[in-house]
C-alpha positions as CSV (number, residue, x, y, z in Angstrom):
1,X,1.0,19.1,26.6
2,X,1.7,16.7,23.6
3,X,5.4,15.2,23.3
4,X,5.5,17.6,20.2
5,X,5.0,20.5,22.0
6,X,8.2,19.9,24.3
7,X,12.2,20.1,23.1
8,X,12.7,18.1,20.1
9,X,15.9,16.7,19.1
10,X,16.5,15.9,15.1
11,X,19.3,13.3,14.1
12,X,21.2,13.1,10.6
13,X,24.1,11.4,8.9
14,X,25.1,12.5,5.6
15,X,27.3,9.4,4.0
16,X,29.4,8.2,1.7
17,X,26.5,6.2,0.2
18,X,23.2,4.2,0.7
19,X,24.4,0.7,2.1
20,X,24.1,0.3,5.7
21,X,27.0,-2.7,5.6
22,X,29.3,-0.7,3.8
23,X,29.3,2.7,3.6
24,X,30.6,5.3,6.0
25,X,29.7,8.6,8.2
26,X,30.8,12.0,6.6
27,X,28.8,14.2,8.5
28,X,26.7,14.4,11.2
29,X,23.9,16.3,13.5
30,X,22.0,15.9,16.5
31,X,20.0,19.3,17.0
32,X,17.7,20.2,19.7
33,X,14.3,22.3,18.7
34,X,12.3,24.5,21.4
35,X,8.6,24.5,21.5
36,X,9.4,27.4,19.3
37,X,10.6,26.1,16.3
38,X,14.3,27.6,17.5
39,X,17.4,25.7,17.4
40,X,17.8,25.5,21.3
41,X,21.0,23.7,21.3
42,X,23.3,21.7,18.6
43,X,26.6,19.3,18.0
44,X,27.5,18.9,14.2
45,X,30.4,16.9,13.3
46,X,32.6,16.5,10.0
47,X,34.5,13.4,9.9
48,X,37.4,11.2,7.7
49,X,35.4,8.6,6.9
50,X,38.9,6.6,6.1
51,X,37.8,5.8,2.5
52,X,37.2,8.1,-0.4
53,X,33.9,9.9,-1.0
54,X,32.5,8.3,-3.9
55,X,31.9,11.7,-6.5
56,X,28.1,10.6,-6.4
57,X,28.0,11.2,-2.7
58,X,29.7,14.4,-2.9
59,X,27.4,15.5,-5.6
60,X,24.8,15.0,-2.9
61,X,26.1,16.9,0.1
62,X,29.3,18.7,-1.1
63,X,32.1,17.4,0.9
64,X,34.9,15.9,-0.9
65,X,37.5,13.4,0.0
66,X,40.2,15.9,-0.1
67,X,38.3,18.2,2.2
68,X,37.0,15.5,4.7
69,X,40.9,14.3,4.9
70,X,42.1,17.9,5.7
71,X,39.6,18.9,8.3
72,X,37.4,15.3,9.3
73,X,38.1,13.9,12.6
74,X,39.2,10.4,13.1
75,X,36.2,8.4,12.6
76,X,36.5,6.3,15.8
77,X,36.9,9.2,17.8
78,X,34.0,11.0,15.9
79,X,31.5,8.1,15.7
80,X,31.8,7.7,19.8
81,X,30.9,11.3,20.2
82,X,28.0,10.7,17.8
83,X,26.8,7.2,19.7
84,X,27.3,9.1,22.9
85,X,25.7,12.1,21.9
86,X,22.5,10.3,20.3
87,X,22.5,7.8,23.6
88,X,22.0,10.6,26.2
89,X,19.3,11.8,24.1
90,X,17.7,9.0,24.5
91,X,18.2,8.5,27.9
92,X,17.2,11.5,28.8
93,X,13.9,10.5,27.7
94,X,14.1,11.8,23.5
95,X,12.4,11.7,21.4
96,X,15.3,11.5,18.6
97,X,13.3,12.7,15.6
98,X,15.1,10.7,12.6
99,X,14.0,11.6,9.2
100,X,14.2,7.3,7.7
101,X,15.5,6.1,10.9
102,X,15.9,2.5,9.8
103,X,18.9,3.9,7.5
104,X,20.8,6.6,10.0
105,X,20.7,4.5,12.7
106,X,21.6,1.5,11.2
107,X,24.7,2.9,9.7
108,X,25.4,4.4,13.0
109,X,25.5,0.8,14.6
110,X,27.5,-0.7,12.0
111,X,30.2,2.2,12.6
112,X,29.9,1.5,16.6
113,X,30.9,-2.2,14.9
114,X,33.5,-1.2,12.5
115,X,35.3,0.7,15.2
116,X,34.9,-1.5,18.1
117,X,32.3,0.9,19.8
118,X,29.3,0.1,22.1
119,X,26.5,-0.1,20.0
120,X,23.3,2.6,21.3
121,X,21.9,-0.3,22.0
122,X,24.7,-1.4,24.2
123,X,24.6,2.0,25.6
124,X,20.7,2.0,26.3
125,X,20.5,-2.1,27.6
126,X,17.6,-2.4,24.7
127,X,16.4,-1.1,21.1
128,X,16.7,2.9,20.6
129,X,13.5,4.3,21.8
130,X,11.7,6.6,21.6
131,X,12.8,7.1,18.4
132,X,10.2,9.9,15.9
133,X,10.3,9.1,11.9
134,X,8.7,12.1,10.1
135,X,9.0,9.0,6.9
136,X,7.0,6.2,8.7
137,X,4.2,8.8,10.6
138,X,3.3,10.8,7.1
139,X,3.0,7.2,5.2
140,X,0.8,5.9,8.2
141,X,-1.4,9.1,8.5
142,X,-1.7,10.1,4.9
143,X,-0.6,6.7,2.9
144,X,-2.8,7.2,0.0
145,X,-1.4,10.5,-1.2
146,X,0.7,10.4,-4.2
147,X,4.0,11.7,-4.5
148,X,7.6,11.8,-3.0
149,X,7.8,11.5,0.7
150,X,11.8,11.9,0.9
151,X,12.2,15.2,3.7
152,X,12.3,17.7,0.5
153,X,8.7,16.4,-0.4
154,X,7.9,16.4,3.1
155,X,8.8,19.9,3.5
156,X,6.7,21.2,1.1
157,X,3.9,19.4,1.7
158,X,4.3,20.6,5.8
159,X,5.2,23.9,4.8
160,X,8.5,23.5,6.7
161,X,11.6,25.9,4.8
162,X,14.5,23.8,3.9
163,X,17.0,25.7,2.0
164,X,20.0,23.7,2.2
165,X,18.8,20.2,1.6
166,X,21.7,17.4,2.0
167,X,23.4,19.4,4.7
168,X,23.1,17.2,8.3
169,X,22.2,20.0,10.4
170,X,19.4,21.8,7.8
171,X,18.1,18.6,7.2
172,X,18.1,17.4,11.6
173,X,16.1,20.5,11.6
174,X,13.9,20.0,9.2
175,X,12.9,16.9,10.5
176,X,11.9,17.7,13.7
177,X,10.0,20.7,12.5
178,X,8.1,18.3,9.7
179,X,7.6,16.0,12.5
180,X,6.0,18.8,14.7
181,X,3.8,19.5,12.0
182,X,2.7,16.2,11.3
183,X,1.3,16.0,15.2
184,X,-0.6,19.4,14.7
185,X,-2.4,18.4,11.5
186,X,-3.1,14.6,12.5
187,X,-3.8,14.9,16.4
188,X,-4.3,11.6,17.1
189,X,-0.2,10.8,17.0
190,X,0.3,14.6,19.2
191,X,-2.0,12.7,21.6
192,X,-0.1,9.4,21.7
193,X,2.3,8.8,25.0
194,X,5.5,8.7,23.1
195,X,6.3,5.2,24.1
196,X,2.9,3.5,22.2
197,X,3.8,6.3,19.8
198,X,7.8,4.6,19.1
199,X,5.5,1.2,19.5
200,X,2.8,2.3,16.5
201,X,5.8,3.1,14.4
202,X,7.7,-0.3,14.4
203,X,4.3,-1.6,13.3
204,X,3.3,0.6,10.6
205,X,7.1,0.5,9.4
206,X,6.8,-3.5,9.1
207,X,3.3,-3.2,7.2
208,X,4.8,-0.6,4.6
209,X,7.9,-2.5,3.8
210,X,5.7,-5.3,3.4
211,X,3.3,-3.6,1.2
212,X,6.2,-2.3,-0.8
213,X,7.4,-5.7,-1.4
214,X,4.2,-7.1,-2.5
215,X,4.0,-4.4,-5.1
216,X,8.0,-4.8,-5.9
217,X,7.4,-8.5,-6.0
218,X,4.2,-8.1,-8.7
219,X,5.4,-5.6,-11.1
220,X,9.4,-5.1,-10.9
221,X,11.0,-8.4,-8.9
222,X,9.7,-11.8,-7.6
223,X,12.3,-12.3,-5.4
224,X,12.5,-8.6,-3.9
225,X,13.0,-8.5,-0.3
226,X,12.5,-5.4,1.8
227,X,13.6,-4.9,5.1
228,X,10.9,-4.6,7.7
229,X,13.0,-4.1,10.7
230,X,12.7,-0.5,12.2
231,X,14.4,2.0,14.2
232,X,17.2,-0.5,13.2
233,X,18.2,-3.5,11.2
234,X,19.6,-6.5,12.4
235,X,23.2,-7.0,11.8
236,X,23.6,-10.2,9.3
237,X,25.0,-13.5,10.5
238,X,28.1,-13.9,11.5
239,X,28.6,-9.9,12.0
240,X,30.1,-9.0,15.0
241,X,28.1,-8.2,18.4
């Protein structure tokens, strides 16, 4: 039995915005899938993020400044639960299916930062693994198709239902039902023990950040840099440890 076939868990943040350094946790997920394609078990969270919601952000997944102050948590509080929560799934042996993992779980660890939290990888004694990314397995299986591949594009092309896109916990599960899909269609990467599977992906993330940036660097930027680092970037210099 494939690694795809078992429990799956799917991980979202929904944020005040796209900058890893910055930006904060509004809401969260971590959602386990059966075998099934059920929601066997779940822990959403809605936190204050301690700084307004930029009105772009809200746009984007609904929840206002004035509504995250009146019924958020306290983000330290909250962003422990999260680490926790996304720690013991790992430990437990995962996967943690993460729909642009570089992103959520970077935020994540700059929270842990910000509020003087152990890191997941403080938690784990090494890198978060094994981690799934619907993003990075589609682009390595089928990276000559044309198109989107954010998780709305993703779920049409998988034939996955996602009716309330921007929403942590719709969009946890639709992750790790894309993800499930992907393994079906392209069994080579069902087959995969998911160690060399988590191993493939740090790879194949590296050479498509690269190839982006040869393209950005020819047609848009000479001096564009993108990240290549993957499940999660390295904290600048000087940040704390």
């Amino acid at each position: 039995m494939g690694w795809y076939q078992k429990l799956l868990t799917g991980f979202d943040l929904e944020t005040t915005g796209t900058d890893i350094e910055t930006d904060r946790i509004v809401t969260a997920a971590v959602i386990g899938i059966d075998a099934h394609g059920a929601v066997a078990s779940e822990r959403t969270w809605l936190l204050d993020p301690g700084v307004a919601i930029p009105a772009e952000a809200t746009a984007i997944h609904g929840v206002s400044t004035a509504h995250a102050r009146a019924h958020g948590a306290p983000a330290a509080a909250a962003v422990e639960e999260i680490a926790e929560t996304v720690a013991g799934v790992l430990r437990a042996g995962g996967p943690l299916v993460v729909m642009n993992a570089r992103y959520d779980l970077s935020l994540l660890d700059r929270e842990c930062v910000r509020h003087g939290l152990a890191s997941l990888g403080e938690r784990l004694g090494g890198a978060p693994a094994p981690v799934v990314d619907p993003l990075v397995i589609d682009k390595h299986v089928d990276k000559y198709r044309k198109g989107r591949r954010a998780l709305q594009a993703l779920c049409a092309h998988y034939g996955v239902p996602l009716d309330d896109a921007h929403d942590a916990r719709a969009d946890a599960v639709a992750a790790a039902r894309v993800v499930r899909r992907i393994a079906e269609k392209h069994t080579p990467v069902g087959a995969l023990p998911l160690t060399e599977l988590h191993e493939l992906q740090v790879r194949a993330a590296a050479e498509q950040s690269a190839s982006l940036q040869a393209y950005l660097r020819r047609t848009a930027d000479p001096a564009a840099v993108v990240e290549r680092a993957w499940p999660v970037v390295p904290r600048p210099r000087g940040a704390a440890d």
